[in-house]
LOVEX-467205 format. One line per field, with one value per residue (C-alpha): residue number from 0; x, y, z; residue in three letters. Coordinates in steps of 0.1 Angstrom, whole numbers. Last residue first. Layout:
! residues N
num <- NUM	... $
east <- X	... $
north <- Y	... $
up <- Z	... $
residuo <- ALA	... $
***
This chain:
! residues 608
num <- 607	606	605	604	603	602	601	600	599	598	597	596	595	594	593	592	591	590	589	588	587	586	585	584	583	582	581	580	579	578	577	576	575	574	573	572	571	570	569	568	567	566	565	564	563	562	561	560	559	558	557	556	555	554	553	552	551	550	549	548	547	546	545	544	543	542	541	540	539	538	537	536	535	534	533	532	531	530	529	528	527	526	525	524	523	522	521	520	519	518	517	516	515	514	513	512	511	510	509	508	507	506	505	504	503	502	501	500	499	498	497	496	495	494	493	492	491	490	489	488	487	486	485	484	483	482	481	480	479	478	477	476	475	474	473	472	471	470	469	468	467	466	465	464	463	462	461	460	459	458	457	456	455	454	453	452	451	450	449	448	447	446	445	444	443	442	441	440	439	438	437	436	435	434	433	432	431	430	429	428	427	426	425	424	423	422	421	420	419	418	417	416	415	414	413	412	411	410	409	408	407	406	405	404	403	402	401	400	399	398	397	396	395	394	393	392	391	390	389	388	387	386	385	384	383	382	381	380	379	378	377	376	375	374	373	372	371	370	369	368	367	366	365	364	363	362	361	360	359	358	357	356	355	354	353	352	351	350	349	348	347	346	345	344	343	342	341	340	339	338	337	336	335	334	333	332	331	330	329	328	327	326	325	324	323	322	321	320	319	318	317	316	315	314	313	312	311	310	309	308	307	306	305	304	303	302	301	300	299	298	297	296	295	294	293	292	291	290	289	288	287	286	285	284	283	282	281	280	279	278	277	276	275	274	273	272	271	270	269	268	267	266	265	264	263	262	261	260	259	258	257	256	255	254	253	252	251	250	249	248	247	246	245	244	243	242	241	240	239	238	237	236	235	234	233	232	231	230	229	228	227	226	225	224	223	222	221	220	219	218	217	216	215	214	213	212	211	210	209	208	207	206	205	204	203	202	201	200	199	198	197	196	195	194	193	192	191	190	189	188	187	186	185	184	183	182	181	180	179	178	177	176	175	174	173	172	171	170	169	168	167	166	165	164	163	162	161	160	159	158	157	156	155	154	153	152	151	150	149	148	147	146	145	144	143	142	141	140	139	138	137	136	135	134	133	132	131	130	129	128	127	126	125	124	123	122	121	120	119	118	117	116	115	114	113	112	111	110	109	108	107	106	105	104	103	102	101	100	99	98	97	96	95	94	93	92	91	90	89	88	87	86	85	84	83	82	81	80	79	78	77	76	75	74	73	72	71	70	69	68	67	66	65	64	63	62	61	60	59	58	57	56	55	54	53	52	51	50	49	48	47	46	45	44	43	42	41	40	39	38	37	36	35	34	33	32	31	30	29	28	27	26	25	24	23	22	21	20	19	18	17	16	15	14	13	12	11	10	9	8	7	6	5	4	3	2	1	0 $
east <- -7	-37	-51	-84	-92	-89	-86	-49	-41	-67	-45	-47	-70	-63	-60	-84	-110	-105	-105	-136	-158	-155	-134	-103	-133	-114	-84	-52	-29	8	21	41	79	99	133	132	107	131	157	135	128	99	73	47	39	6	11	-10	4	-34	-40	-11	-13	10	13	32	32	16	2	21	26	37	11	7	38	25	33	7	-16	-9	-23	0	-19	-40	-73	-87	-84	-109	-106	-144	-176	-184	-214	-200	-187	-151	-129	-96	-64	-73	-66	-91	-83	-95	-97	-131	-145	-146	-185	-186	-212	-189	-164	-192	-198	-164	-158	-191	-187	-158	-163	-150	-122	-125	-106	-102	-65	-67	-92	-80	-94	-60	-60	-76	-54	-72	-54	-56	-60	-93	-94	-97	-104	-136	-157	-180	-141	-128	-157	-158	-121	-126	-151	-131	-108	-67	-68	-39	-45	-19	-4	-11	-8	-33	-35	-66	-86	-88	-106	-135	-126	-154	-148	-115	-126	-96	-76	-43	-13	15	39	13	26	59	44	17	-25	-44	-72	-109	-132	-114	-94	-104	-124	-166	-166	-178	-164	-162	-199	-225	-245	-262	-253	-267	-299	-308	-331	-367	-372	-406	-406	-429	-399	-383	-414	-446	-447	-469	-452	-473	-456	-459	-433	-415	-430	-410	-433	-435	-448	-436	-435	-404	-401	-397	-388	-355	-377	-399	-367	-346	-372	-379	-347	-315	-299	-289	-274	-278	-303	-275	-289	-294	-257	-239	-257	-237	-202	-209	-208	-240	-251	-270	-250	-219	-190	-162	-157	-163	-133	-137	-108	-106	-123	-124	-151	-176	-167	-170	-204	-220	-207	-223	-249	-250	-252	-288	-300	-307	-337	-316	-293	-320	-329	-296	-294	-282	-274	-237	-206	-226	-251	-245	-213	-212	-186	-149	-129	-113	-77	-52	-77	-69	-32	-42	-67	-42	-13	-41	-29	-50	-37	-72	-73	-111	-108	-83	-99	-132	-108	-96	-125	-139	-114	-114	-152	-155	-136	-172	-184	-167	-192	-165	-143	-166	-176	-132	-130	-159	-144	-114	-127	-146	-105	-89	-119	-154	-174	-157	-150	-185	-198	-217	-189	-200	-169	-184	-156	-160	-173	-197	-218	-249	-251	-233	-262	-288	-277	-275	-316	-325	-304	-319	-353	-350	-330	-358	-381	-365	-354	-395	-404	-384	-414	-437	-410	-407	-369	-361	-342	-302	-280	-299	-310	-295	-291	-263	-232	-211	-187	-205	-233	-218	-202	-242	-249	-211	-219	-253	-244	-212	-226	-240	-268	-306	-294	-298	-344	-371	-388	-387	-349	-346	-383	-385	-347	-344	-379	-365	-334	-346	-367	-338	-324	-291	-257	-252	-224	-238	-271	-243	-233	-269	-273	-244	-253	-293	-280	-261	-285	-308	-323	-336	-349	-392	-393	-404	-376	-374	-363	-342	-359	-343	-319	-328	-331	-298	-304	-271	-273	-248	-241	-218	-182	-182	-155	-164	-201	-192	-166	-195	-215	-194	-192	-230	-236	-208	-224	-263	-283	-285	-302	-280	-294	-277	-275	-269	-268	-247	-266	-234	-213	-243	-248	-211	-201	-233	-219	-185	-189	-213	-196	-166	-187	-193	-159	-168	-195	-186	-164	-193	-212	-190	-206	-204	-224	-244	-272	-260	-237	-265	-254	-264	-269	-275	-309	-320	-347	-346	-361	-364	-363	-387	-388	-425	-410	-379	-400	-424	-387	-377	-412	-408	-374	-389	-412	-384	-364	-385	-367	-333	-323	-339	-323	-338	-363	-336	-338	-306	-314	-299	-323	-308	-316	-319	-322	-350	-350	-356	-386	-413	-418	-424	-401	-419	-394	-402	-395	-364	-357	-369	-348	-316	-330	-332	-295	-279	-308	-293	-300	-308	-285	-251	-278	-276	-245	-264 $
north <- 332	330	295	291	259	259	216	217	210	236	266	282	312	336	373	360	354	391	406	383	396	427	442	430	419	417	406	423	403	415	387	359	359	339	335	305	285	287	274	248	237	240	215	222	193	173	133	107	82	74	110	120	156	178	212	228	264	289	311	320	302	316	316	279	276	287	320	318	337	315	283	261	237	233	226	215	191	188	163	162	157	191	188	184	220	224	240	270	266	258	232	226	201	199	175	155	184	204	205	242	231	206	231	257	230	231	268	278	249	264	270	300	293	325	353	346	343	337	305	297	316	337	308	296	276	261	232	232	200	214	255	276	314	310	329	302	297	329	345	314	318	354	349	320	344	353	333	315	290	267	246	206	177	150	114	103	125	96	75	103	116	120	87	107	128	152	167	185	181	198	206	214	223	211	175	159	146	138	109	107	80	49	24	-15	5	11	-19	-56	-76	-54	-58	-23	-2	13	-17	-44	-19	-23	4	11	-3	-18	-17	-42	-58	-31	-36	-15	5	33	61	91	123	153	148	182	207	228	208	203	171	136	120	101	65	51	14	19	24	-5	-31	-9	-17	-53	-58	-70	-103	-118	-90	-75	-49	-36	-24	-45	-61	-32	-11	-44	-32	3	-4	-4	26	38	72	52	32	21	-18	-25	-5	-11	-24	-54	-78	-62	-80	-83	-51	-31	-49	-42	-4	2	-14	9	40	29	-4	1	24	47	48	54	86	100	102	75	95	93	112	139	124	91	64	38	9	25	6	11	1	23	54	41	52	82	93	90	117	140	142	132	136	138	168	167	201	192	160	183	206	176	159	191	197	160	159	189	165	152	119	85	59	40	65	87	54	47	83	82	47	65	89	66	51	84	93	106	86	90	125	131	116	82	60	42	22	15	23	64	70	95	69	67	109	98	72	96	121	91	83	118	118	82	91	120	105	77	106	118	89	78	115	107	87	109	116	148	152	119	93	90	109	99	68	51	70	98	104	71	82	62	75	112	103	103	139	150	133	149	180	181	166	129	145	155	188	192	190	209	200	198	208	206	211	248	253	227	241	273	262	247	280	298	282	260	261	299	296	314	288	258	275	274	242	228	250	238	200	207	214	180	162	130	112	113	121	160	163	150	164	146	145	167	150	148	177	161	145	145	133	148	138	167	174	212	212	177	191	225	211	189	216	234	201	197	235	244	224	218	196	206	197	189	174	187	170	185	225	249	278	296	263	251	287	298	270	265	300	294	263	278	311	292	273	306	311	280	302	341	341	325	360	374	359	329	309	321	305	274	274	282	299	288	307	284	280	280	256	245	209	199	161	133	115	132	163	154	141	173	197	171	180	218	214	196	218	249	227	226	258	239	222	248	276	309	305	297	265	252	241	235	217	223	191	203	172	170	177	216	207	196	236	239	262	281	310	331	303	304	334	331	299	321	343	314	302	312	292	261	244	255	270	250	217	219	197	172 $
up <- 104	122	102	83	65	33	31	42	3	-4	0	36	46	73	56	29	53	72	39	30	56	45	24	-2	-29	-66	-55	-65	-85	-93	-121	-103	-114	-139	-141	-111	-138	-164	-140	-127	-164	-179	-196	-168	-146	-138	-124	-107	-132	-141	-146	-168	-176	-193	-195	-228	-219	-249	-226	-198	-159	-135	-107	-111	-95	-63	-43	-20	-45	-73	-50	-33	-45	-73	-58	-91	-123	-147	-172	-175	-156	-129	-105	-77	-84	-93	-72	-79	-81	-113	-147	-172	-198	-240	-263	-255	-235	-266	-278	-270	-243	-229	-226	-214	-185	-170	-177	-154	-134	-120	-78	-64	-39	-13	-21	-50	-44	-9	-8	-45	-76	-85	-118	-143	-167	-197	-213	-253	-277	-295	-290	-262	-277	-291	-277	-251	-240	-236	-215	-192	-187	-183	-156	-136	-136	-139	-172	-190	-226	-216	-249	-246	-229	-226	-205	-190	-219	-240	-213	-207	-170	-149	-126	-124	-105	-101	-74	-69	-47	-34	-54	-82	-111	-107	-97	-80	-87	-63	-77	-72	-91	-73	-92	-101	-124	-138	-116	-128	-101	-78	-83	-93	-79	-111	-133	-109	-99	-133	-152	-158	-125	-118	-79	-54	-46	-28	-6	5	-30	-30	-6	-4	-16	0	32	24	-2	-27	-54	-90	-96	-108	-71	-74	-57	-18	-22	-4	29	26	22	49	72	61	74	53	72	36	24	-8	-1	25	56	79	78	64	104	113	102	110	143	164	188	155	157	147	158	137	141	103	88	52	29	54	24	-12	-30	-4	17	-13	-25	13	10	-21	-7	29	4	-10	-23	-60	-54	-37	-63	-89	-68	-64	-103	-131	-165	-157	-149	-139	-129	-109	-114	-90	-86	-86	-75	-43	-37	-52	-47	-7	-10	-34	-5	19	3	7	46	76	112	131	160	151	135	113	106	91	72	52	49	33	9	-2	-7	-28	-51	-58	-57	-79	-60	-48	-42	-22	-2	3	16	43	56	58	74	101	102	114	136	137	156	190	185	177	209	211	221	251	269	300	324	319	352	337	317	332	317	286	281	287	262	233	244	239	206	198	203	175	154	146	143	118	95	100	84	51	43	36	3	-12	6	-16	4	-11	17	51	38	64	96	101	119	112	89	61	69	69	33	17	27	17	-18	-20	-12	-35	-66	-73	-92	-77	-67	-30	-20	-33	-62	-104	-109	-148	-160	-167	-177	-203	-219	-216	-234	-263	-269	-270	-295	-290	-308	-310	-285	-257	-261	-257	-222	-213	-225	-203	-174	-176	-180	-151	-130	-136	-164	-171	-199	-202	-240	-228	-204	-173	-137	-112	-77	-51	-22	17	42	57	92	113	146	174	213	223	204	205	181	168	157	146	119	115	110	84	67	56	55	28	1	6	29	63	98	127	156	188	223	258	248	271	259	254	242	215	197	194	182	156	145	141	118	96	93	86	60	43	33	9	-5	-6	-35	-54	-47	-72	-102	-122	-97	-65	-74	-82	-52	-29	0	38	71	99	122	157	174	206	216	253	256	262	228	222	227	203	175	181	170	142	129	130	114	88	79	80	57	29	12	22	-10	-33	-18	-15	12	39	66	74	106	138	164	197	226	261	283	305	340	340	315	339	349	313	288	266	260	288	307	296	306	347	341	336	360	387	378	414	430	415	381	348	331	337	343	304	302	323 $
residuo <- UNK	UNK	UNK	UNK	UNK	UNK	UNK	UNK	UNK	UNK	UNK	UNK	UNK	UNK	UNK	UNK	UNK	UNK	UNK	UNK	UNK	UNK	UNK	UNK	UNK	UNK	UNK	UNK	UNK	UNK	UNK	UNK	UNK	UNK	UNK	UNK	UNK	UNK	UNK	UNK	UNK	UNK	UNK	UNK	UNK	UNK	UNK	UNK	UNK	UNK	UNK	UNK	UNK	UNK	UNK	UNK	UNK	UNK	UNK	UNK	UNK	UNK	UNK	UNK	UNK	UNK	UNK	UNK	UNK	UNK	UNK	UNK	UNK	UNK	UNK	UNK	UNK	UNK	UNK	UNK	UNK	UNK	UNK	UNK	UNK	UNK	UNK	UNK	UNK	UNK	UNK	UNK	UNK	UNK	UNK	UNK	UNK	UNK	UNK	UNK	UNK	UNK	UNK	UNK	UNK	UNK	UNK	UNK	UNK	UNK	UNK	UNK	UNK	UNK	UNK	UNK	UNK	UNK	UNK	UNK	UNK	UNK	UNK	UNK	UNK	UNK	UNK	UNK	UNK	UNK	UNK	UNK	UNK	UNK	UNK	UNK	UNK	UNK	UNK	UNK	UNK	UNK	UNK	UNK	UNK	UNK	UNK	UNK	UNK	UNK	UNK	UNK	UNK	UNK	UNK	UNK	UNK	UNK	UNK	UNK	UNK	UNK	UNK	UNK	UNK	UNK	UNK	UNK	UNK	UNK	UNK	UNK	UNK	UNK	UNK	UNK	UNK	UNK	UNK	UNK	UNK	UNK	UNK	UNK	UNK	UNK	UNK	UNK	UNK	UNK	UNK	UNK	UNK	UNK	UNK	UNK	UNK	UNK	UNK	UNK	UNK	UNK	UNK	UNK	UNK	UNK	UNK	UNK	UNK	UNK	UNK	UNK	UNK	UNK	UNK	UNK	UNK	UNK	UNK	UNK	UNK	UNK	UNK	UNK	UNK	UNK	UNK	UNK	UNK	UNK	UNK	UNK	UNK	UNK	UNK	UNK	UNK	UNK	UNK	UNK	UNK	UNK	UNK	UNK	UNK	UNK	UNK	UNK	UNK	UNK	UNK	UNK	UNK	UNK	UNK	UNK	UNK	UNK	UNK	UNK	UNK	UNK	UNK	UNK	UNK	UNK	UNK	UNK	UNK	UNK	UNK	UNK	UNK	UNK	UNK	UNK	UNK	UNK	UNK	UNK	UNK	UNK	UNK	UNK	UNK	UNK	UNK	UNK	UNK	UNK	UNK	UNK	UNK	UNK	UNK	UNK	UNK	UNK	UNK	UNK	UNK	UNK	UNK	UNK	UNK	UNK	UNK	UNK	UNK	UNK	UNK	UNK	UNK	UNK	UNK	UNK	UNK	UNK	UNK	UNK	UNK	UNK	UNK	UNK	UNK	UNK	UNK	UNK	UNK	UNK	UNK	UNK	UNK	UNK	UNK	UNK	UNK	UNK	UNK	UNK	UNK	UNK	UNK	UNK	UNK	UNK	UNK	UNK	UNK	UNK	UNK	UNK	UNK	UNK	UNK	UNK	UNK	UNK	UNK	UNK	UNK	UNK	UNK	UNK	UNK	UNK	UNK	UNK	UNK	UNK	UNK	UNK	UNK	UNK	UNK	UNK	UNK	UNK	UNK	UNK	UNK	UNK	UNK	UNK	UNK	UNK	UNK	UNK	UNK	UNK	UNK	UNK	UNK	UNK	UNK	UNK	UNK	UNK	UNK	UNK	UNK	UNK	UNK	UNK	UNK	UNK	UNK	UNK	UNK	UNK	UNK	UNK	UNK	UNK	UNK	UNK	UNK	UNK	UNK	UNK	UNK	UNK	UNK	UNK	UNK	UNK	UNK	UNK	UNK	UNK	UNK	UNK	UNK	UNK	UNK	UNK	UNK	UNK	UNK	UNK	UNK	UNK	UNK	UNK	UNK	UNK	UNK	UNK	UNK	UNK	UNK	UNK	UNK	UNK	UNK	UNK	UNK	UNK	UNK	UNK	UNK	UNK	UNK	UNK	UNK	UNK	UNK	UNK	UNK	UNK	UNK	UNK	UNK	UNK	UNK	UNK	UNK	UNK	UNK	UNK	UNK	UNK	UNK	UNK	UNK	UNK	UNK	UNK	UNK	UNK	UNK	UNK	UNK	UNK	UNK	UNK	UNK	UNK	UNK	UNK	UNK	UNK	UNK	UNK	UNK	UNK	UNK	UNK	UNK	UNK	UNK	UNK	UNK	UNK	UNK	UNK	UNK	UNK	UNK	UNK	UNK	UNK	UNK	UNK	UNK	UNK	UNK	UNK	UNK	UNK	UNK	UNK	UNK	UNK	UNK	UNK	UNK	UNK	UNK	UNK	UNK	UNK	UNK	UNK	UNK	UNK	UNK	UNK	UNK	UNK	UNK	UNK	UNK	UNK	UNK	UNK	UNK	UNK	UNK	UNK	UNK	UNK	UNK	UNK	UNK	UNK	UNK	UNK	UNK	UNK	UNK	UNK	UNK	UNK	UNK	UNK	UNK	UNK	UNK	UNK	UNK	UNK	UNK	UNK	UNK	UNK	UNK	UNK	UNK	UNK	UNK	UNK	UNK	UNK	UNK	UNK	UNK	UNK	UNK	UNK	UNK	UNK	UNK	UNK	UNK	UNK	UNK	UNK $
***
């Protein structure tokens, strides 16, 4: 075993002379050592619960027969940290992430790891990790928060805080409205209950092939979310064994990360976030993820497979349908079982995954809609809210024994929906080219109300995602405008702040029918609208978006996958970039900013 480094030979008695220190039994030197990496942090919501679990997945692992370490990640919560400076310190933080869980599983020479995360940065920053390191890996998010209600029982979530907030700025809320909004909005623990960033990236790792059903869309309050657990937890032992038979390297066993996580297990990743219209998030991180598997993967693929996806799910904030109600419609694995029904060899079936089956037949048990679904995945799409405040894992008793047993106050059909009957024959993410963006930009376009698919209109030019929120809840945008924030990329900001801020304050201001947002900057998963991010190269790398002045006609035209600026190259070439100094050029984020790449290379971070 891996582990055998530590903890074998008469050269490593002080090494075990340490470990035992630590707890380690006499019977543990021939057991595999499995690390445990949680997220765990009191101060977000998504990982508050996670120290529980972690303590669970730990007696999973005894009871499987391996040796369980426990050591955790650092983790920012993007809600938290919005509007402010410490959002310059989230997507850097997945670097952290990354390095860290390096650093922890090749100098303790780890055999297996099960990954524990849920929110934003941590999702992709371990699998970055995970195909660095690339030993036998499990992914096992925290699971997903209920949504919260307000006092006519229709749902709520994060946003619906921003948007009133934003509406409160603008004198067209009380302040009693929004403390009731704020008080019942995000109910338990668990990621944001909407189809934003965490949830989208814990929902694309079973499509990858990394995770379990159920792993993105089974409430963290549920009891039941202890059977996902313990079902990794045998199969990591189990996946460490097989490597161990399978050292001659003639039996084909493709358990590692490398082996999961290819070209087409992307793809498969891409064509789920199409499908079900998830955050652009998603494109910077699958980006970064294939760099670090050694995967050639360019944006110019996700247009290519946008051409070929419809669009068949719409969740919060595109929607009033949360993570919970796609659960309860069948999950991740039906969205994949109505794609590969109505659009044949658009999925690649033979892809392997955790399970030790391809992803093909993990479809086959797993989809409500099949004809070979288990009574497995029948009980555990049953699982329902709990309707109390809790920051508690495993609190809520499941009721329901069978899917069937549900009274749905809404139709799985329309939540998950046919090809047939998609929201689009196109998927809800589109990269977007032209002089303003020579390289690519993103935009959900599941978000996107109709008559905002095509728009042009004068700039209205910030150098902050501050002063564009400032300008807008002021009165500065106005109906038909485009708002240009720029200097907000991974160099520029440093460190690609996200913009819900201006993204819900336009929708607050009761503008987002007539008016764009266009940044070098990201959006949150939780940003709706004709939002378009990632502009790349960024202003700080010399992009065109850097020269841009109030008053510029930019035009957008979504479905032709185009954003210019209504200049010509000569006008452009008299124009320079305006002197920006970043507002944090210390720390951590001097050395970030010093490495960084714009988003069309998903920000990873490059000696240049």
């Amino acid at each position: 075993m891996r582990s055998d480094t530590i903890k074998k030979g008469d050269i490593r008695a002080p090494h075990r002379s340490l470990l035992r220190a630590c707890g380690v039994l006499e019977s543990d030197f021939d057991k595999p050592f499995i690390a445990v990496v949680s997220s765990h942090v009191d101060v977000i919501p998504g990982h508050v619960h996670l120290d529980d679990v972690a303590q669970f997945v730990k007696k999973c692992i005894i009871d499987a027969g391996g040796v369980p370490f426990i050591f955790n990640s650092i983790g920012v919560c993007d809600g938290i940290a919005m509007g402010h400076d410490g959002m310059k310190y989230s997507l850097a933080s997945r670097e952290i992430i990354a390095d860290s869980v390096e650093v922890m599983l090749n100098a303790h020479r780890f055999d297996g790891m099960i990954c524990i995360p849920n929110c934003d940065k941590v999702t992709p920053g371990m699998l970055m990790a995970a195909v660095r390191c690339n030993i036998p890996t499990i992914f096992v998010s925290g699971g997903p928060m209920e949504a919260g209600q307000n006092e006519k029982g229709e749902p709520l979530d994060l946003i619906s805080v921003f948007s009133k907030a934003a509406a409160k700025v603008n004198g067209k809320l009380s302040s009693e409205e929004l403390l009731a909004v704020e008080r019942r909005a995000c109910p338990t623990c668990g990621s944001c209950s909407g189809m934003f960033t965490a949830n989208s990236m814990n929902c694309l790792c079973e499509a990858i092939g990394i995770a379990f059903p159920g792993n993105g869309t089974l409430l963290a309050t549920s009891q039941h979310r202890q059977s996902l657990f313990r079902r990794a937890a045998k199969r990591i032992v189990q996946m460490v064994y097989e490597i161990e038979l399978d050292k001659s390297g003639k039996s084909n066993i493709k358990v590692l990360p490398r082996d999961i996580i290819t070209a087409e297990a992307i793809d498969n990743a891409m064509v789920l976030d199409l499908a079900m219209g998830g955050s652009t998030n998603t494109v910077l991180h699958l980006l970064a993820i294939a760099n670090e598997a050694g995967v050639g993967y360019t944006m110019d693929r996700f247009n290519e497979l946008s051409e070929r996806t419809p669009t068949i799910c719409k969740v919060s904030p595109s929607c009033n349908y949360h993570i919970e109600d796609v659960h309860n419609s069948g999950g991740i694995h039906t969205i994949l079982g109505e794609i590969r029904r109505g659009c044949p060899k658009l999925l690649n079936e033979k892809t392997a995954t955790v399970s030790g089956k391809t992803l093909g037949q993990m479809i086959n048990g797993w989809d409500v809609r099949s004809k070979k679904i288990t009574t497995e995945a029948l009980k555990m799409y049953a699982v329902t809210r709990g309707n109390k405040r809790t920051n508690k894992a495993f609190c809520i008793k499941q009721d329901a024994k069978n899917l069937s047993d549900l009274k749905l106050s809404f139709d799985p059909l329309d939540c998950i929906r046919t090809c047939g009957n998609a929201y689009s024959q196109t998927g809800g993410l589109a990269i977007l080219y032209g002089n303003l963006a020579t390289n690519g930009a993103v935009v959900k376009t599941a978000g996107v109300l109709p008559e905002m698919m095509r728009h042009s209109g004068p700039a209205v030019v910030f150098d902050s995602e501050p002063e564009a929120y400032q300008g807008i809840t002021s009165g500065k945008v106005k109906a038909g405008d485009v708002v240009v924030v720029r200097f907000e990329g991974p160099k520029g900001g440093p460190g690609m702040q996200e913009m819900l801020g201006p993204t819900t304050a336009i929708k607050g201001v009761k503008l987002d029918d007539s008016v764009a947002l266009i940044t070098d900057g990201r959006f949150s998963g939780g940003t709706a609208g004709a939002s378009i991010g990632h502009v790349s190269p960024e202003a700080a790398a010399g992009g065109i978006i850097g020269l841009v002045r109030d008053g510029d006609i930019i035009e957008i035209d979504i479905p032709a996958r185009k954003l210019n600026i209504r200049l010509t190259e000569d006008e452009l070439n008299a124009r320079t970039i305006p002197q920006h100094t970043p507002k944090i050029n210390h720390g951590y984020l001097a050395k970030y900013r010093a490495m960084a790449t714009s988003a069309d290379t998903g920000g990873v971070l490059k000696i240049q």
